[in-house]
C-alpha atoms as an extended CHARMM CRD file, in Angstrom:
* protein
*
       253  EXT
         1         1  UNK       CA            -24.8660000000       68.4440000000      -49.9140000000  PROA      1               0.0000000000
         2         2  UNK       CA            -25.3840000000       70.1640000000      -53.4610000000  PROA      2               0.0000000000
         3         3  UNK       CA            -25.4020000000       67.3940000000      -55.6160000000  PROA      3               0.0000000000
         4         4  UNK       CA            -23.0090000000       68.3430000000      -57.6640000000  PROA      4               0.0000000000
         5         5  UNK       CA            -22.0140000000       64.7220000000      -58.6870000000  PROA      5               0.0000000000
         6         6  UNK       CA            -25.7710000000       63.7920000000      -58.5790000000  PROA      6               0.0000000000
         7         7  UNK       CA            -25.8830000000       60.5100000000      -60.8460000000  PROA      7               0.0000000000
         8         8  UNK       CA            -22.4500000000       60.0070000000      -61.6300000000  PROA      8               0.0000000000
         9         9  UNK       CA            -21.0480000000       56.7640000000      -61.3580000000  PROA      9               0.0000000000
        10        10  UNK       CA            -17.3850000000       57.2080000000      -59.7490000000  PROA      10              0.0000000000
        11        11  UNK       CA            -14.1880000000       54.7220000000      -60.0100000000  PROA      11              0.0000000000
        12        12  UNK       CA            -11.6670000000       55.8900000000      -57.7120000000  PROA      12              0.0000000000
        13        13  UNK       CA             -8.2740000000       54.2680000000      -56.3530000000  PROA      13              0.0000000000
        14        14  UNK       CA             -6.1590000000       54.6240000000      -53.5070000000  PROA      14              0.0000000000
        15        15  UNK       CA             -9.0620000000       55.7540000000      -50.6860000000  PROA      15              0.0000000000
        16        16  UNK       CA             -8.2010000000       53.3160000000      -47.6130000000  PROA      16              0.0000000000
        17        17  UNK       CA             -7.2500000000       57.0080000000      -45.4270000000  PROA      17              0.0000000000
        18        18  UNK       CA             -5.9850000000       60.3840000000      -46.1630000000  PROA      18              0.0000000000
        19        19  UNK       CA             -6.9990000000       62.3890000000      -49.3510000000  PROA      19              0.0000000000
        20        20  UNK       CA             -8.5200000000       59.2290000000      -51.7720000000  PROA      20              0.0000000000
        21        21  UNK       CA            -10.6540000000       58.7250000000      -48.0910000000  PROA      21              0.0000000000
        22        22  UNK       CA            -11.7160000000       62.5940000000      -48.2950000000  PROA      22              0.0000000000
        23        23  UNK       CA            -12.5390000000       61.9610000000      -51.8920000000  PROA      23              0.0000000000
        24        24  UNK       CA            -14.8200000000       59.2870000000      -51.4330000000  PROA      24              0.0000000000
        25        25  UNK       CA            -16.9660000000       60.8680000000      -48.3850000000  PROA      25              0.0000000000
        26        26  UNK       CA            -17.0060000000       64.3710000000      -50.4210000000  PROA      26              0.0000000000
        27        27  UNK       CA            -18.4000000000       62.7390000000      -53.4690000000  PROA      27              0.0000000000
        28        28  UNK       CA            -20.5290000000       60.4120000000      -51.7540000000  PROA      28              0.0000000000
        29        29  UNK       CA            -21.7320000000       64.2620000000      -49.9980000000  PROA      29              0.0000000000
        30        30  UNK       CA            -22.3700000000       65.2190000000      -53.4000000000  PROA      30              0.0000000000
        31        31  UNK       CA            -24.4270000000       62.4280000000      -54.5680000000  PROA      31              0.0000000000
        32        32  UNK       CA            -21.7880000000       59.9570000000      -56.0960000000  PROA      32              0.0000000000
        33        33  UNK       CA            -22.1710000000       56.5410000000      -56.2430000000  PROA      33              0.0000000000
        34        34  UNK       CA            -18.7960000000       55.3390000000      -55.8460000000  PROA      34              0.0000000000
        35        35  UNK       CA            -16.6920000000       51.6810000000      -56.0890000000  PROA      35              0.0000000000
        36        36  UNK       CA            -13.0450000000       51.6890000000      -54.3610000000  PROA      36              0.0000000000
        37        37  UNK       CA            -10.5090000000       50.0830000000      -56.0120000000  PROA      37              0.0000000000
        38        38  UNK       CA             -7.0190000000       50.0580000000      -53.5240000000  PROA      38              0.0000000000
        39        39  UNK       CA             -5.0890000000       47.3130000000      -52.4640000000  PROA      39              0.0000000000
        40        40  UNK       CA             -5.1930000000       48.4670000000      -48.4680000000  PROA      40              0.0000000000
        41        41  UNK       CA             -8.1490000000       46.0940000000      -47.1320000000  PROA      41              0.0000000000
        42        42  UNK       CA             -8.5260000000       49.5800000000      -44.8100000000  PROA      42              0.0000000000
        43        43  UNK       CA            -10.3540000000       50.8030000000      -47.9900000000  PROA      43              0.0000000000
        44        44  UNK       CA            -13.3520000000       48.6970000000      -46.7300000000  PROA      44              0.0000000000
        45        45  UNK       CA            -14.0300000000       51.1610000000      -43.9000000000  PROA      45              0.0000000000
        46        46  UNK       CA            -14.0920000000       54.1750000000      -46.1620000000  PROA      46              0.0000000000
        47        47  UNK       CA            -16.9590000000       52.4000000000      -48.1560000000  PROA      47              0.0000000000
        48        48  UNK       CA            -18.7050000000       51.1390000000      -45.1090000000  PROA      48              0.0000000000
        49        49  UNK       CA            -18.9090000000       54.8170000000      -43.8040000000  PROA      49              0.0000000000
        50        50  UNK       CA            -20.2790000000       55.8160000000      -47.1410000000  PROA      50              0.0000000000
        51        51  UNK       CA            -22.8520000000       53.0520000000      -47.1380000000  PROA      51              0.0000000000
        52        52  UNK       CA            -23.5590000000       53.8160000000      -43.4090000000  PROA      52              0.0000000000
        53        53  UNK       CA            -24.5570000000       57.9690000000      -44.9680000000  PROA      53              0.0000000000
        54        54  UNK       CA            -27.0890000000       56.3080000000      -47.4930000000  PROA      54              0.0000000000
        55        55  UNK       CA            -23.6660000000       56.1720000000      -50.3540000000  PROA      55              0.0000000000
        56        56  UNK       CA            -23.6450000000       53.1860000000      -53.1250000000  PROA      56              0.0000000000
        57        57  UNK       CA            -20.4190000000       51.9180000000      -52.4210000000  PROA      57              0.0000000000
        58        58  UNK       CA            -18.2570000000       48.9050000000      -53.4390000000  PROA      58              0.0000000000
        59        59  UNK       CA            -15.0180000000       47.9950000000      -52.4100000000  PROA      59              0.0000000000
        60        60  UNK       CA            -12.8630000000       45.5550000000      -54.9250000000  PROA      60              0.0000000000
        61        61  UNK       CA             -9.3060000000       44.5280000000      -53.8080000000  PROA      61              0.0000000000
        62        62  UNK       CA             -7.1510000000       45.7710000000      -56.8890000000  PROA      62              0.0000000000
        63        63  UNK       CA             -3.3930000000       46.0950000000      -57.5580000000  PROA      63              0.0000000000
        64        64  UNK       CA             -3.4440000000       49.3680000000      -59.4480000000  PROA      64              0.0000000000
        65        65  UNK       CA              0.1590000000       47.8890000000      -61.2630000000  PROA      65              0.0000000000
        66        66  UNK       CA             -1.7620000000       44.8500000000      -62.4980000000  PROA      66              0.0000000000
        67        67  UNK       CA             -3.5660000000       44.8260000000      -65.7280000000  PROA      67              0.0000000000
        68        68  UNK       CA             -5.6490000000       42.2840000000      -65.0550000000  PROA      68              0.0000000000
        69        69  UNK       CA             -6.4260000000       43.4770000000      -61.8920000000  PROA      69              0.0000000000
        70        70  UNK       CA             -7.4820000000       46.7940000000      -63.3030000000  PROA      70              0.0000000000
        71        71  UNK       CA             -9.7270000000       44.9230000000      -65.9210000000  PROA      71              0.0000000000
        72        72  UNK       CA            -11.5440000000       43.2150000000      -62.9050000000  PROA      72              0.0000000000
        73        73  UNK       CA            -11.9880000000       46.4720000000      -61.2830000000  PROA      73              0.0000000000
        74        74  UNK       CA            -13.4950000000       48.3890000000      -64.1420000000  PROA      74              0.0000000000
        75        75  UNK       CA            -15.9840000000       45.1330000000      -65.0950000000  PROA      75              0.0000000000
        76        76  UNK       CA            -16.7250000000       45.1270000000      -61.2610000000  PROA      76              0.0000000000
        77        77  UNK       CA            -17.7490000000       48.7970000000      -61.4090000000  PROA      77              0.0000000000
        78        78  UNK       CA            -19.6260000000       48.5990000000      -64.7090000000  PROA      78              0.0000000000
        79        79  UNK       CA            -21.9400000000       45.8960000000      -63.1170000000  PROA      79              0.0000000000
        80        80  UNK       CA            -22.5680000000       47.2930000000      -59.7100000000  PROA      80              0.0000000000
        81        81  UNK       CA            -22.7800000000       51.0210000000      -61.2180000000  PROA      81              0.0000000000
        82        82  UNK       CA            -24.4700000000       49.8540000000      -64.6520000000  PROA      82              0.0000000000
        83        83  UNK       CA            -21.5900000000       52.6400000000      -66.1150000000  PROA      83              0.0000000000
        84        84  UNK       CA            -18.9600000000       54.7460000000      -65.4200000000  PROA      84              0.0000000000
        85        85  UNK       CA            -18.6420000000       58.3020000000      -65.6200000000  PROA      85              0.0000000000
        86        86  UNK       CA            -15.4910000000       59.3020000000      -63.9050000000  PROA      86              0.0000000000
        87        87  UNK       CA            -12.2200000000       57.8030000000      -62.9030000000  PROA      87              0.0000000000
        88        88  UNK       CA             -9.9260000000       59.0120000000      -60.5580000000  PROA      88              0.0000000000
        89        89  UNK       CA             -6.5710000000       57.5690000000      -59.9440000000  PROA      89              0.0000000000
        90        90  UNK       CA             -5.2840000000       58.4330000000      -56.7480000000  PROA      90              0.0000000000
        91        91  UNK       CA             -3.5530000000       55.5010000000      -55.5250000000  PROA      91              0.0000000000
        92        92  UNK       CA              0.0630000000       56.0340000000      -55.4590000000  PROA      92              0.0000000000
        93        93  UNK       CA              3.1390000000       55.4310000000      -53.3290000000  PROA      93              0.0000000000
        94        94  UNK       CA              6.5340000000       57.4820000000      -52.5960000000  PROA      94              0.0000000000
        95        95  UNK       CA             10.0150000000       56.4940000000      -51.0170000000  PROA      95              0.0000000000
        96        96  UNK       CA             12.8520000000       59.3750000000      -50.3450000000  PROA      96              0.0000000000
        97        97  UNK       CA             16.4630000000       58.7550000000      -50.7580000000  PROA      97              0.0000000000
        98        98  UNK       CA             19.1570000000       59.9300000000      -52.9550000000  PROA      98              0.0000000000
        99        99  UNK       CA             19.7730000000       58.5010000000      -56.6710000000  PROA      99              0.0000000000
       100       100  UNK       CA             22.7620000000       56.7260000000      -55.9820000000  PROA      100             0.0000000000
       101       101  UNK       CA             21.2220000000       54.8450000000      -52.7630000000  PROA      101             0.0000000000
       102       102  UNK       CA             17.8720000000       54.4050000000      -54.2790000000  PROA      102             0.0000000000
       103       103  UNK       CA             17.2910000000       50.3400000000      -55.2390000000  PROA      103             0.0000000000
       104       104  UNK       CA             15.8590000000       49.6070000000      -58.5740000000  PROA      104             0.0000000000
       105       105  UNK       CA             13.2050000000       48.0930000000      -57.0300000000  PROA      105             0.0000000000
       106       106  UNK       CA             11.9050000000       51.2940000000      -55.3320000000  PROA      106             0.0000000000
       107       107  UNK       CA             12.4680000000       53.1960000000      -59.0610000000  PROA      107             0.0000000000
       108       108  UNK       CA              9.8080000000       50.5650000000      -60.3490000000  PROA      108             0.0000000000
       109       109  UNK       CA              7.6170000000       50.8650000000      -57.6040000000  PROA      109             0.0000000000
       110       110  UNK       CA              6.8340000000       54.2150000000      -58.2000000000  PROA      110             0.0000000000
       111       111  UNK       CA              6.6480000000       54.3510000000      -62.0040000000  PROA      111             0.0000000000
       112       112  UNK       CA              4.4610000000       51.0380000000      -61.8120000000  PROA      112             0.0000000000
       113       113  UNK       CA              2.0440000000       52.3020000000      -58.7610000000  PROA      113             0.0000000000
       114       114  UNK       CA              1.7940000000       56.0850000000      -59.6470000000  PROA      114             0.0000000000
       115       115  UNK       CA              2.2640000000       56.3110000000      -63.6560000000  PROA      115             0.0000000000
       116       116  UNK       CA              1.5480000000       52.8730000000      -64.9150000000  PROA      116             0.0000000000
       117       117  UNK       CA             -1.6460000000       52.7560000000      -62.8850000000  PROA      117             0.0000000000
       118       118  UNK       CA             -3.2040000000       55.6320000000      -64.6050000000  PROA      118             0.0000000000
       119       119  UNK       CA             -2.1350000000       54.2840000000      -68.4180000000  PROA      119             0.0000000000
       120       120  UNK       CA             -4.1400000000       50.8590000000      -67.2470000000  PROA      120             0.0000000000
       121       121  UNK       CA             -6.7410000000       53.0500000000      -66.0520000000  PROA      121             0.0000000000
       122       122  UNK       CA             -7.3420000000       54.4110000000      -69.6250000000  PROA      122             0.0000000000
       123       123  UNK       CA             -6.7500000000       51.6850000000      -71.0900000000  PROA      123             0.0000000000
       124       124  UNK       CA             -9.2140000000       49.4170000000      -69.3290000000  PROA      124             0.0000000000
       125       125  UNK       CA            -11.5450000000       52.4550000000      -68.2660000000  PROA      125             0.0000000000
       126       126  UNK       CA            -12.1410000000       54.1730000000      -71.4980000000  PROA      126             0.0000000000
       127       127  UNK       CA            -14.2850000000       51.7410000000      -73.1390000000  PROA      127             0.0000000000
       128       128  UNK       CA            -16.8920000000       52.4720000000      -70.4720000000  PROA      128             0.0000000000
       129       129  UNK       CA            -16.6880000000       56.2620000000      -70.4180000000  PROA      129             0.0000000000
       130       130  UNK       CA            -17.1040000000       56.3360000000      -74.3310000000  PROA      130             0.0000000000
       131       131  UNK       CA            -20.5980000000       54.7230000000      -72.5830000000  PROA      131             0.0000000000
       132       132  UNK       CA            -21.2930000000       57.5830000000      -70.8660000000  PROA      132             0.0000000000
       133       133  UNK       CA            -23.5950000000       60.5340000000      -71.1230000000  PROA      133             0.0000000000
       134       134  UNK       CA            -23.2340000000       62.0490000000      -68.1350000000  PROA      134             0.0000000000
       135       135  UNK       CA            -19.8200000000       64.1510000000      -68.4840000000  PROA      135             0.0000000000
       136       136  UNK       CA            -17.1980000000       61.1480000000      -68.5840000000  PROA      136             0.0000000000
       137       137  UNK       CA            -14.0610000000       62.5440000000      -67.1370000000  PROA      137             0.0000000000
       138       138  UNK       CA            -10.5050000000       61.1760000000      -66.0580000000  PROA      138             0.0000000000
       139       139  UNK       CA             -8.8290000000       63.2580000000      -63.0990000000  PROA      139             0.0000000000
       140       140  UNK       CA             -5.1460000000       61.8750000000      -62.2500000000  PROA      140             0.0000000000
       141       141  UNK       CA             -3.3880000000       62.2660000000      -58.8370000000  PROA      141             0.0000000000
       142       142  UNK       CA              0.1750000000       64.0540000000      -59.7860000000  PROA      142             0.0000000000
       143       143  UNK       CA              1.8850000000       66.4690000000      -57.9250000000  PROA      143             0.0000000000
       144       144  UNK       CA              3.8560000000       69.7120000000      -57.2050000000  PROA      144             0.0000000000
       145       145  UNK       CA              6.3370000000       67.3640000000      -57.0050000000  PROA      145             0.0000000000
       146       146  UNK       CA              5.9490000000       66.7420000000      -60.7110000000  PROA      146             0.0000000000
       147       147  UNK       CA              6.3680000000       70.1210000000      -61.5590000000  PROA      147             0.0000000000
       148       148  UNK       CA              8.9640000000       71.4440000000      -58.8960000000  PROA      148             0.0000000000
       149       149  UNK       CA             11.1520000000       68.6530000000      -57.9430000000  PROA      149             0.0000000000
       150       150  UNK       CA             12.6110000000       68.4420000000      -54.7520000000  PROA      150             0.0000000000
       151       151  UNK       CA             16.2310000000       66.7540000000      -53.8270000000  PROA      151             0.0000000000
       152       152  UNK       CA             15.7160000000       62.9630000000      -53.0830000000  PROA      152             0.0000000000
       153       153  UNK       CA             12.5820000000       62.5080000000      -54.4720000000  PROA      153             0.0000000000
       154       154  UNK       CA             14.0770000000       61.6710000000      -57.9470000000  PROA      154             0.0000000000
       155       155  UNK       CA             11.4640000000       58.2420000000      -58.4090000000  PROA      155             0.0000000000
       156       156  UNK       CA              8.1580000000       59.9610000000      -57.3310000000  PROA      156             0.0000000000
       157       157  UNK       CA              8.8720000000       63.1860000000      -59.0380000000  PROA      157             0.0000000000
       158       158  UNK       CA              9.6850000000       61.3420000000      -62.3400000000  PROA      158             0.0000000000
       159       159  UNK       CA              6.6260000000       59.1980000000      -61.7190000000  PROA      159             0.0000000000
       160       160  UNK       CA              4.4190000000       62.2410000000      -61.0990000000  PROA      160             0.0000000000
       161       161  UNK       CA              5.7090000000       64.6340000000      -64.0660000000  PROA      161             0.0000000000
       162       162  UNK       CA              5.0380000000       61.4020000000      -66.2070000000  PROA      162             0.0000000000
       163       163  UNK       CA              1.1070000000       61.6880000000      -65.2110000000  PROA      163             0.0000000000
       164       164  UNK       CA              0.8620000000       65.2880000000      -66.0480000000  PROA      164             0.0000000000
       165       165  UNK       CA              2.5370000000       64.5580000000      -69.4670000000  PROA      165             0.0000000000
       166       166  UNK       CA              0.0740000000       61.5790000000      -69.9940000000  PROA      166             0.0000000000
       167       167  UNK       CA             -2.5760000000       63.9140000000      -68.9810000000  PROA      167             0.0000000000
       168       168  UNK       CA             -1.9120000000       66.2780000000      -71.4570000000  PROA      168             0.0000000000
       169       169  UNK       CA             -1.6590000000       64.0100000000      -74.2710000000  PROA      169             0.0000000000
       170       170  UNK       CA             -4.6310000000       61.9590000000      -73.7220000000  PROA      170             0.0000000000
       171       171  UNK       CA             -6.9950000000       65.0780000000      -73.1310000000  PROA      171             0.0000000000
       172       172  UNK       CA             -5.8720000000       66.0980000000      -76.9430000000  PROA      172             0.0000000000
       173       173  UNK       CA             -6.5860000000       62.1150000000      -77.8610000000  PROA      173             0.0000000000
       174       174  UNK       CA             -9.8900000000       62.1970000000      -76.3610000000  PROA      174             0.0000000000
       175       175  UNK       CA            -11.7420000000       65.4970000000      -76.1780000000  PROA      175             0.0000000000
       176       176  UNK       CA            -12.9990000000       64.9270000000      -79.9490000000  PROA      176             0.0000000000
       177       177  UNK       CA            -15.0460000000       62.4900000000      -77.5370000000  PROA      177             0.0000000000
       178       178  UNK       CA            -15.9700000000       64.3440000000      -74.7350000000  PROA      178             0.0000000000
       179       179  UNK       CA            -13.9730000000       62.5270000000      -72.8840000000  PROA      179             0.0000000000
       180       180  UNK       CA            -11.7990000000       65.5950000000      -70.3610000000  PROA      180             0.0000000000
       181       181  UNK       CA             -8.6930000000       64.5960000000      -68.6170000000  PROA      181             0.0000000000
       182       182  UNK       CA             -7.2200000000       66.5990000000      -65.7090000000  PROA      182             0.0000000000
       183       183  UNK       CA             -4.5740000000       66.3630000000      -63.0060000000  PROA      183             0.0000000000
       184       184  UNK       CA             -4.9810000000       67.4890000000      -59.6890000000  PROA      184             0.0000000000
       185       185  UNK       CA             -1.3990000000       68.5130000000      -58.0360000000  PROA      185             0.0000000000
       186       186  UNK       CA             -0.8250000000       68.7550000000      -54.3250000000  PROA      186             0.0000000000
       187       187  UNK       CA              2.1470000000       70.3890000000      -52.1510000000  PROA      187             0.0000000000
       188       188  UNK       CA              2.2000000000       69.7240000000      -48.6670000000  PROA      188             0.0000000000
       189       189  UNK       CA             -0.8440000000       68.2590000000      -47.6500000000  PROA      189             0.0000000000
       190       190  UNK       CA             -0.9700000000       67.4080000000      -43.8830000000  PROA      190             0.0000000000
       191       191  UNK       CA             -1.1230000000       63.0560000000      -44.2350000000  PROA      191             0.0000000000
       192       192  UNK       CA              0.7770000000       60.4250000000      -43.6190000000  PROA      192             0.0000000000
       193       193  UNK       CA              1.5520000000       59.5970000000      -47.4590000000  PROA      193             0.0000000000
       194       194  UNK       CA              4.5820000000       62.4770000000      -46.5440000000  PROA      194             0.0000000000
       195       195  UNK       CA              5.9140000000       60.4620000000      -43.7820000000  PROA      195             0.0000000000
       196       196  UNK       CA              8.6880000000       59.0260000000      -45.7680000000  PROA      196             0.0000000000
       197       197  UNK       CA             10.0590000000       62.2640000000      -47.0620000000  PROA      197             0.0000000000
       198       198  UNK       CA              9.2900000000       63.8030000000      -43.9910000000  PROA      198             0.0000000000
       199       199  UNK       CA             11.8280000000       61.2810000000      -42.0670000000  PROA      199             0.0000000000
       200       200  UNK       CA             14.1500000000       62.2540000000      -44.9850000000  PROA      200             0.0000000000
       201       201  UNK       CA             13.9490000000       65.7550000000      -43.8850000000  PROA      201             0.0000000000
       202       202  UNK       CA             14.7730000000       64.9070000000      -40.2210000000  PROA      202             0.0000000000
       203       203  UNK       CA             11.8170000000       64.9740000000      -38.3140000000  PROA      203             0.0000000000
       204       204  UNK       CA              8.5140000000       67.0270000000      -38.2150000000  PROA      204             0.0000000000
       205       205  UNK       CA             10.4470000000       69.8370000000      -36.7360000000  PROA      205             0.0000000000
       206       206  UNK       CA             12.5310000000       70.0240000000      -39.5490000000  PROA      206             0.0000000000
       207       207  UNK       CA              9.3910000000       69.6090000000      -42.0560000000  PROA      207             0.0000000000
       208       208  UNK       CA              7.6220000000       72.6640000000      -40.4840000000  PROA      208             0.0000000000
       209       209  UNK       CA             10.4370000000       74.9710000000      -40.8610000000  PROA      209             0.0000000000
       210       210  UNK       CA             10.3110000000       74.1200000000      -44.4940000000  PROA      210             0.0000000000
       211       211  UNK       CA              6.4940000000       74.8090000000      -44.8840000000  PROA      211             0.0000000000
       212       212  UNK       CA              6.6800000000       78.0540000000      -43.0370000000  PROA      212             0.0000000000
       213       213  UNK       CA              9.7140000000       79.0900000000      -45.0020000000  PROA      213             0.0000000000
       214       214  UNK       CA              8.3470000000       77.5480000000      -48.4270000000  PROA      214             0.0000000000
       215       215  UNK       CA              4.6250000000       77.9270000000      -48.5710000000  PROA      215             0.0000000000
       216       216  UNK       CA              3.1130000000       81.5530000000      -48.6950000000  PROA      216             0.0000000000
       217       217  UNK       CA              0.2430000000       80.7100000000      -46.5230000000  PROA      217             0.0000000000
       218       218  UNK       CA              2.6430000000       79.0830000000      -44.0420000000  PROA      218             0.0000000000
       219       219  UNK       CA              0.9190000000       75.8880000000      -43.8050000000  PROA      219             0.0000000000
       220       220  UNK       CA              0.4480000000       72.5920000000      -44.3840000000  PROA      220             0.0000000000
       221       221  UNK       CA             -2.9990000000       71.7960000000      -46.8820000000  PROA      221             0.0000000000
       222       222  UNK       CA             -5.6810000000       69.3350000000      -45.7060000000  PROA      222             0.0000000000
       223       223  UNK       CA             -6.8940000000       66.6820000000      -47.4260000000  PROA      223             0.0000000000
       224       224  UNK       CA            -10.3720000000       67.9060000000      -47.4760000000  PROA      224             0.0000000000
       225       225  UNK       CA             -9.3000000000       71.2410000000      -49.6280000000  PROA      225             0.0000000000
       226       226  UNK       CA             -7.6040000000       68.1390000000      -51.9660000000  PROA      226             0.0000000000
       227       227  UNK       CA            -10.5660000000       66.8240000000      -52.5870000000  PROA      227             0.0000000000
       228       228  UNK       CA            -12.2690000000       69.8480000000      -53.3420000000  PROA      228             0.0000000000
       229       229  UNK       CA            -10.0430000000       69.9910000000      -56.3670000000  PROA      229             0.0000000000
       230       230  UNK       CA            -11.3670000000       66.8630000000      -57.5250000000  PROA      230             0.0000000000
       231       231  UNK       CA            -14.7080000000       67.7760000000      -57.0350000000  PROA      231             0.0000000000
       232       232  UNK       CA            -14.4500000000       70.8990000000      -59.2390000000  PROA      232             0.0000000000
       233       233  UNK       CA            -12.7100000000       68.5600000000      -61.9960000000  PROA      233             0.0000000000
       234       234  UNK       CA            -15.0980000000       65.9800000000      -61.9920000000  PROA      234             0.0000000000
       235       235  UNK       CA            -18.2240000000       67.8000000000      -61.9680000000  PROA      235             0.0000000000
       236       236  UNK       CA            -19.5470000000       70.0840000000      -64.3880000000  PROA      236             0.0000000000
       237       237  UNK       CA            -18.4770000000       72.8820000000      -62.7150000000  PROA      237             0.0000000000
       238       238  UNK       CA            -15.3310000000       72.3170000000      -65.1700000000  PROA      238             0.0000000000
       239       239  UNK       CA            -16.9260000000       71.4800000000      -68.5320000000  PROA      239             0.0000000000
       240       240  UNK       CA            -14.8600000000       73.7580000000      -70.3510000000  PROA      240             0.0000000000
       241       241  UNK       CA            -11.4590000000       72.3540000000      -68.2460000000  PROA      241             0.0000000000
       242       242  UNK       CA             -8.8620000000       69.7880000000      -69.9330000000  PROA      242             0.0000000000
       243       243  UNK       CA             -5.3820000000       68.7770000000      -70.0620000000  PROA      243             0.0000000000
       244       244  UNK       CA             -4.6120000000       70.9220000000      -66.6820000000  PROA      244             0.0000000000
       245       245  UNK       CA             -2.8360000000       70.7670000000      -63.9940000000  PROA      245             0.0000000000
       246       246  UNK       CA             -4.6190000000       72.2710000000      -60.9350000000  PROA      246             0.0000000000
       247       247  UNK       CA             -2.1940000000       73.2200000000      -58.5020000000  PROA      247             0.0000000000
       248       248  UNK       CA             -2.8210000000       73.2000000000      -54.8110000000  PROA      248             0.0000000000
       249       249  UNK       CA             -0.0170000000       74.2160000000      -52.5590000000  PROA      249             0.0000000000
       250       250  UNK       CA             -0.5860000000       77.0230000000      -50.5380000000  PROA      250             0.0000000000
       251       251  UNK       CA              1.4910000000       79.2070000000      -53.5400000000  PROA      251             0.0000000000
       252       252  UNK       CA              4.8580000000       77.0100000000      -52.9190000000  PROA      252             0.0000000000
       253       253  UNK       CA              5.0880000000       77.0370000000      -56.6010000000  PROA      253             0.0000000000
């Protein structure tokens, strides 16, 4: 531990397992105190691990799509933390299939889960980091996907290239502030969050051929080097960093 996030109060969404899980634990490392807001009740164990390693951590059952839900999250965080300093949204969800077969349900799923989560997470959130004196800082979950769209993933790549644009525009809306907005975008990160795209695919078998023949350094990312990422954008190791989209994919793109 360097204390890199030493002080900072920390919302974050979507950390029941895989990356928002490595999140958590690596800013709790760093001296975070941290409240969870996902709608997997498995996002209790992530915070009981960080309160087991000496971590102020809260876990509040939210539904990232729900406005009202959000508000309760942020007002939840506010009185356990006494402030906010940093929000990161990365809950999300993603389904695989081709235009024509995808329901509209699915469609709305995504755009309500991934993008509309991180408009009621400025929306509601803001007001508290215009609190803050200690670096207040928005990093979004997109993805490669976002930026290089793949066949069949029409929904989450919409969904995702929406957050980067959002990004983008509310970094110029709030750095007057102080306020920095990021995105962190991942390729193929070794979780299960890709099992639905990788049944699309055909099977693991059929996944790895496309790693080795797509990524440069022929392999899958972790979701500890993810959370790295955030790291760097939430701390002031990026002071100078806003309205970008840090890639992490091995070189796929």
């Amino acid at each position: 531990m360097t204390g890199r996030l030493a002080g900072r109060r920390v919302v974050l969404t979507g950390a029941a397992a895989n990356i928002g899980a490595a999140t958590a634990e690596l800013f709790g490392r760093e001296g975070a105190a941290i409240v969870i807001g996902d709608i997997d009740p498995r996002a209790q164990d992530t915070v009981d691990r960080l309160v087991d390693a000496g971590v102020a951590a809260l876990f509040v059952h939210t539904d990232v799509s729900s406005g009202e839900s959000m508000t309760e999250l942020f007002a939840a965080a506010d009185g356990f933390l006494g402030g906010i300093d940093v929000i990161v949204n990365n809950a999300g969800v993603q389904r695989s299939s081709p235009i024509t077969e995808m329901s509209e349900s699915d469609w709305d799923l995504h755009m309500a889960v991934n993008a509309r989560s991180c408009f009621l997470a400025a929306k509601y959130g803001i007001p508290y980091l215009r609190k803050s004196t200690n670096g207040p800082t928005i990093v979004n979950m997109a993805s490669v996907g976002g930026i290089k769209a793949p066949a069949s993933l029409s929904a989450y790549s919409a969904s995702k290239g929406a957050i980067i644009a959002f990004s983008k525009t509310l970094s110029s809306e709030l750095g007057p502030e102080g306020i920095r907005v990021n995105c962190v975008a991942p390729g193929w990160i070794d979780t299960s969050f890709n099992d639905p795209v990788i049944a699309h695919m055909g099977g693991r078998e059929a996944q790895a051929r496309s790693v080795e023949a797509g990524v440069p350094l022929g392999r899958q990312g972790r979701s500890d080097e993810v959370a790295e990422a955030f790291l760097y954008l939430a701390s002031d190791a990026s002071t100078f960093v806003t309205g970008q989209t840090l890639i992490i994919d091995g070189g796929a793109s």
